[in-house]
N, C-alpha and C positions, 0 to 999 in steps of 0.2 A: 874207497870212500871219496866222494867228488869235494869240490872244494865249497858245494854251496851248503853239503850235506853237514861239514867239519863246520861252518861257520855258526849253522842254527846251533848245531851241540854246545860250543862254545857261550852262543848267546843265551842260552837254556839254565846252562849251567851258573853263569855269572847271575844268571837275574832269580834263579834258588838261593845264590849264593849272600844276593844284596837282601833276601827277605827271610833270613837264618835268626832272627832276633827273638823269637818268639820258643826257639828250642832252645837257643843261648839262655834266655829268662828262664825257662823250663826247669834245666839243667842246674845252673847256678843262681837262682834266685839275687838279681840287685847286681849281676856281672854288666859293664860293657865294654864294649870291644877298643875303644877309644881310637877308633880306625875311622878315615873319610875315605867316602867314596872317592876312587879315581876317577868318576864318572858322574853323570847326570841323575839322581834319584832323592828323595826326599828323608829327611829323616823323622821326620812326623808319621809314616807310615807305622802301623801299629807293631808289624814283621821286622821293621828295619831294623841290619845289624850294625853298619855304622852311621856317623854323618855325614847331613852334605859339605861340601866345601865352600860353596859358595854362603852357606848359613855363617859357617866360621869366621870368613873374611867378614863378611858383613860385624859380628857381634867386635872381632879384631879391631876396625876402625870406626863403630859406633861413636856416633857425636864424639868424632876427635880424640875418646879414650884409647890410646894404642895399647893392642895386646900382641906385643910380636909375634910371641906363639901362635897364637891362635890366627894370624896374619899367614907369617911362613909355614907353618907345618900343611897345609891342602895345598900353598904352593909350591912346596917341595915334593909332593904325591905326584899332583900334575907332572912336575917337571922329569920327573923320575920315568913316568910311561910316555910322557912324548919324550924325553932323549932315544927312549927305544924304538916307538911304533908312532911315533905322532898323534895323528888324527884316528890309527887303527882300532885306540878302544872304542871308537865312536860305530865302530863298523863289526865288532866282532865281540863286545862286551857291556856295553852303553843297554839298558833295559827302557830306554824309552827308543834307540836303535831298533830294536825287536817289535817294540811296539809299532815302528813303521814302519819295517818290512811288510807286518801285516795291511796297512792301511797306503802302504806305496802301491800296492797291486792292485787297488779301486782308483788312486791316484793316476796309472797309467792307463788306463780304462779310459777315465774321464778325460784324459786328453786327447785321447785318438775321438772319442764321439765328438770331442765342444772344441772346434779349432778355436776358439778363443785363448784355451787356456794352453794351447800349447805358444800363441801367437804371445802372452806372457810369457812364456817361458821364453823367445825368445828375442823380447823389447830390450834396445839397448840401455834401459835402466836398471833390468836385471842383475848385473854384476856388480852394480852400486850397493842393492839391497842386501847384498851377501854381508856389506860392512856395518850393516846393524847389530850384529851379533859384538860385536866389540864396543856399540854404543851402550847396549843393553849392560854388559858386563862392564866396563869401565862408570856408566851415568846410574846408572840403579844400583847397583854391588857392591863398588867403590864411593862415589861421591856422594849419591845421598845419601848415607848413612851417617856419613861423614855430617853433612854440612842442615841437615832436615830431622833425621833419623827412623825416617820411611824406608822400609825393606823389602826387596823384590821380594824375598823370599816367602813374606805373607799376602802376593799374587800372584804365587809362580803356577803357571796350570798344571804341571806336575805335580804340586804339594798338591793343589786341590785333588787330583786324581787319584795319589796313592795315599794321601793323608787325608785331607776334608772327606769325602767320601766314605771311604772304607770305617774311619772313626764315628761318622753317624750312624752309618749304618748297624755298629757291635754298639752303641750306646744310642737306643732309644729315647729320645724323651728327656734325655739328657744334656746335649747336647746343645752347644749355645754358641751361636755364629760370631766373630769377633766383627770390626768395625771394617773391613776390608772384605768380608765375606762375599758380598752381591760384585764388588769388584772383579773379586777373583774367579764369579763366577761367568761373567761376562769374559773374563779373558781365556776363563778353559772353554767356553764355547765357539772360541775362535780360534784356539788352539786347535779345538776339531776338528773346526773349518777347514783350517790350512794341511792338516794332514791328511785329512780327505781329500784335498784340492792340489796340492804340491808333492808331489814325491820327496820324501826327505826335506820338507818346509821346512819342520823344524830346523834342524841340522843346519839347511844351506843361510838361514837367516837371524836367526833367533838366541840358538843355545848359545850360553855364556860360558860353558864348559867348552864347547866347540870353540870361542874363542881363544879361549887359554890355551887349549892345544894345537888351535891351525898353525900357530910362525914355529915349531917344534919339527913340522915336517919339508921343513927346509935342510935340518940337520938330523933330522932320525934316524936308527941305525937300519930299520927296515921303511923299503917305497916301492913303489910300482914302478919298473920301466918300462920303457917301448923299446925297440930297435928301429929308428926311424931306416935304416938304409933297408931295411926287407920288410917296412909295411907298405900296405895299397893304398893307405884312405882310403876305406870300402865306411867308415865311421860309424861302423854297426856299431862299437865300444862305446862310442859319444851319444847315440843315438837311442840307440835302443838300450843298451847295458845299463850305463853311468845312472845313478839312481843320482846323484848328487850334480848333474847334469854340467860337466867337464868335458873341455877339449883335450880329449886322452890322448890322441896323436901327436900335440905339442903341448904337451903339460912338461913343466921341468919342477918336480916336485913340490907339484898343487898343492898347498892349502887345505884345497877344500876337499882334497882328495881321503877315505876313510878307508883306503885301502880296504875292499869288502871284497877284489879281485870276482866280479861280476865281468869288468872287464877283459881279463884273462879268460876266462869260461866264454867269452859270444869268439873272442879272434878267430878269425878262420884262420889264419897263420902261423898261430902261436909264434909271436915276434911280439907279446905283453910278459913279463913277469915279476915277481916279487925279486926283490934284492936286499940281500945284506950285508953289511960291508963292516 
């Protein structure tokens, strides 16, 4: 079993596994799992078996009420899968991950036809906008809720996609769009945009999960290395492979890196591997 083959299974299975709430209800009537995602997904979703974490944090430091719990416990989740894999759940269990594997493969398309958008891909402001994702999670997540009590979470394009959505759709007629609604839905339509347009847009720019977990793969017990003295820079891995669009030849444990080992699969060498230590 190849390793791109191992990685859908994984991703398959987590993303059954994050929308199990509806057999959980079935089963036990009024049960919940009192678990947050390690990962990026909404709990608004009708299926959903736990919460988000980033919903947590936000209710935690609402207008200045500290609920430590409710503070630390998603950042103790977090902390627990990047001390192991870093950025890996992003790469191998993340369900909006999955979602753009599918929608990376129009993304690469689109770049090879519209040089424009590979010529973004590589403006040297490009690396700057990767530090959005920390703005998003520290300024939306953390402080306004704090200091305003406006919450990403009721425009996150996610929540609209597996919660606004799928909730209208099983309640007809019923259904009553709150005051953020047309907001949120301008920003999942540029959510679109971007993952139709970026390989891994999301990911490299945006996610506030991805923040929490990128300074983890500094110290993770699993990364990717190279063997710099027996590659070629032939940069097929950087080029062609890297969906998260990394200089994998001198990467010293990227960041941005989701370990999804794409790069391992293109090496003509085999001088790429996973490591753990």
């Amino acid at each position: 079993m190849n390793l791109r083959f191992r990685r859908l299974i994984s991703q398959v299975v987590f993303f059954f596994s994050a929308n199990l709430g509806f057999k959980i209800e079935g089963i036990f009537p009024g049960l919940k799992t009192g678990f947050c995602y390690p990962f990026f997904y909404c709990h608004a979703c009708p299926s959903a078996t736990a919460a988000c974490p980033l919903r947590a944090i936000e209710i935690g430091v609402y207008e200045g009420k500290w609920n430590w719990k409710l503070i630390f416990y998603p950042i103790l989740i977090i902390s627990f899968v990047g001390v192991i894999s870093g950025r890996g759940v992003c790469g191998w269990a993340c369900p909006i991950g999955l979602l753009q594997r599918v929608t990376g493969k129009v993304a690469k398309k689109l770049k090879k036809k519209q040089p424009f958008l590979k010529k973004l891909g590589q403006h040297r402001l490009e690396p700057y906008l990767r530090y959005l994702k920390y703005i998003v999670f520290i300024g939306l997540v953390v402080v306004t809720p704090i200091l305003v009590g406006f919450m990403f979470t009721d425009i996150c394009p996610v929540g609209y996609l597996v919660g606004t959505i799928p909730i209208s759709i099983l309640n007809p007629g019923e259904f009553s769009p709150n005051e953020f609604f047309y907001i949120a839905l301008v920003i999942f339509i540029l959510f679109i945009v971007l993952i139709f347009t970026v390989e891994r847009g999301w990911c490299r720019y945006l996610c506030p999960i991805g923040a929490m977990l990128a300074p983890f793969n500094k110290v993770s017990k699993y990364q990717v290395s190279v063997d710099k003295d027996q590659c070629i820079h032939c940069n097929i891995c950087s080029n062609e492979a890297c969906p998260m669009g990394i200089d994998v030849p001198n990467m010293e444990r990227d960041p941005e890196c989701i370990l999804c080992g794409k790069c391992i699969e293109a090496c003509p060498k085999d001088v790429i591997k996973f490591e753990g230590r």
